[in-house]
N, C-alpha and C positions, 0 to 999 in steps of 0.2 A: 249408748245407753241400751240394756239389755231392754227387748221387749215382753212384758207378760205376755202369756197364755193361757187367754183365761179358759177356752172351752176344751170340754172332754170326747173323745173321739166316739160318733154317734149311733158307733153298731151294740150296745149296750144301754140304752136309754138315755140320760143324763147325768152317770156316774163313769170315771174311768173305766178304761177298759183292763180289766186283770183276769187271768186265767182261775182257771178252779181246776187246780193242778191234782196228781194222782200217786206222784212221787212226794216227798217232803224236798229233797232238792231244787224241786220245781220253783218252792216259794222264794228262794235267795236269786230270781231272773236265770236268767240261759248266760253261762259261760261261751261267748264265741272262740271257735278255735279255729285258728286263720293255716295255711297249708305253709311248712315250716315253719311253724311256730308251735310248737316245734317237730310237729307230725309233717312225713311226708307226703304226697297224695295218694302215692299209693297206699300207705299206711294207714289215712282217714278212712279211703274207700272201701279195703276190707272192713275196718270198724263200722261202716256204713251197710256195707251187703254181711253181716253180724246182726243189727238191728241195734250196735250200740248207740250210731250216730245218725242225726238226721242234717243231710245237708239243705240249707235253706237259702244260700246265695254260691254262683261260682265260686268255689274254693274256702267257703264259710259255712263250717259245718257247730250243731247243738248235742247236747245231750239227748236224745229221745226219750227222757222223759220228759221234759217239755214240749205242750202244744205244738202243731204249725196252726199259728190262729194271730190276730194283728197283732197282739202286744209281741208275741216274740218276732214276729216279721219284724217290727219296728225297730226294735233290740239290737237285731242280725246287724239289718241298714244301716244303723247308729253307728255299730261298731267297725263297720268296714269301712264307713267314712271318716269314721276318725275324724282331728281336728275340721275339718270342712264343712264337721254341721257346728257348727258354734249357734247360741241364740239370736236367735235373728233370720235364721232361715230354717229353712223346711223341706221335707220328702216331696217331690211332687210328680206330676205327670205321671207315668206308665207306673213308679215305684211307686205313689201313695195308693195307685188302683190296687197295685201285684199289695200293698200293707193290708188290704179292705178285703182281699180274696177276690177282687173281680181281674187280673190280669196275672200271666202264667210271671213265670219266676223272670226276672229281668237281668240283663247281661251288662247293664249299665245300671250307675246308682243318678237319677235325677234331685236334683237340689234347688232351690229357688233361692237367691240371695239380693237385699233390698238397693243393691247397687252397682257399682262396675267392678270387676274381680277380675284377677289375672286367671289366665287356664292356672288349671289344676297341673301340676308335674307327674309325669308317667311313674304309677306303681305296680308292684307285683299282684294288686291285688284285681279291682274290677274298675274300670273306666269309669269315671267321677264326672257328670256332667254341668258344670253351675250355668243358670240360666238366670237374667235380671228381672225383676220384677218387683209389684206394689205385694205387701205384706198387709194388707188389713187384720184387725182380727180376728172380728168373726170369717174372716176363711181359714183359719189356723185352727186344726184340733189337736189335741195329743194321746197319741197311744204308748202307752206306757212309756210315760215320758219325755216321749220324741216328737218333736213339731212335724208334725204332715197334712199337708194342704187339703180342707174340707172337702167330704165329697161332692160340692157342687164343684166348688174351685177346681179342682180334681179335674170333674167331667169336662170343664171349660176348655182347659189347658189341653187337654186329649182331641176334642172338637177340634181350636183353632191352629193344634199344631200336628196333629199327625194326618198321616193317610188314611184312607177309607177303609182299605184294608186290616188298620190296626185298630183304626177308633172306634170300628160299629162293634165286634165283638163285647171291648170293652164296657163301651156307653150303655149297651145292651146291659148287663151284668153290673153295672151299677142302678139303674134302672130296676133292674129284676129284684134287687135286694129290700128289703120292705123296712131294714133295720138303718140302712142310709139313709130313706126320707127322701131321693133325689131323683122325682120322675121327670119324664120328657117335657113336660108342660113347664116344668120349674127350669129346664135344661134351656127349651126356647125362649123364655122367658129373657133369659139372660145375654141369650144370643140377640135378642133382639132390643135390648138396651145397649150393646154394643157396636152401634153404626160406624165408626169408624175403625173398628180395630182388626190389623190382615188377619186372612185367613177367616174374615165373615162367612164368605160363599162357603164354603170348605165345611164349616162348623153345621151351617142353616143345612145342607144338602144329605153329611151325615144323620142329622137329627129328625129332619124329616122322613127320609127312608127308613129310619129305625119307627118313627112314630106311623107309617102307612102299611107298615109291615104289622104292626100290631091292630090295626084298625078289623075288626070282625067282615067278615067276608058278607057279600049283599046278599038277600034272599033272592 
């Protein structure tokens, strides 16, 4: 059974997130054009150092009159995953940060799916990673369109799964964003409803340095 989505992705108040385009082509979404298909890479890449194309994932390049801003981030992801996002799952981890503008362009596309899946089969295009997981729905928003994990959810999954090295930048920069709504206090919060699940220490240890780091210096 397909699952709704009811909520809209939160860097826009409580409405969709859609561009306020500059071109009229803008409004018909971002045509992705994927490398042979029919353009070569080197063929994209001059069109790219031209200022015609903007590339937005490995090998998945737009028109440059479209944004780089979430709804077309979203778009891009969507499309490079192809069948893999069906409803029911969702952008998550490092791609739904790189969707939200807090994490640089990603060399994997992260997927969350509500059950056990076979690996993905080797494409030409960008390593597809499915990961298992609970899909509530208030942690599902959508940016134009596309199911990608809230950014609480978001920041969670970054916390109890990645390294220090990767999560603090990101946590930071979700954090920092005042149009996410997802401070450290709300981050801990969460962390620390979650007594049993790995990768606690990991999470609590990122989130505290990032929170003592911000703490104003003593008179």
């Amino acid at each position: 059974m397909e699952r709704t989505i009811p909520r809209s992705d939160p860097d826009i108040g409580r409405g969709p997130i859609e561009p306020t385009p500059l071109h009229p082509a803008a409004r018909r979404g971002p045509q992705v054009i994927l490398v042979d298909e029919p353009f070569t890479l080197n063929e994209l890449q001059a069109l790219r150092l031209r200022g015609s194309l903007r590339e937005m994932l490995p090998g998945a390049y737009v028109s440059a009159v479209h944004p780089d801003n979430p709804v077309t981030r979203a778009r891009v992801a969507a499309a490079v995953a192809g069948e893999q996002l069906v409803p029911g799952r969702a952008l998550c981890k490092v791609t739904a940060a790189w969707v939200y503008g807090c994490a640089p362009m990603p060399r994997e596309l992260d997927i969350v799916v509500p059950r056990y899946h076979r690996p993905c089969a080797p494409t030409s295009r960008m390593i597809l990673r499915l990961s298992e997981g609970t899909l509530d729905e208030e942690q599902i928003c959508t940016v134009g369109g596309v199911a990608v994990t809230s950014p609480l959810r978001t920041a969670m999954d970054i916390a109890f799964n990645s390294e220090l090295r990767e999560s603090l930048p990101v946590l930071a920069a979700i954090s920092a964003s005042a149009r996410l709504r997802c401070s450290y206090a709300e981050m801990l919060e969460q962390v620390d409803a979650q007594v049993r699940r790995p990768g606690r220490r990991r999470a609590l240890g990122a989130i505290t340095r990032l929170m003592e780091r911000d703490l104003p210096a003593a008179a």
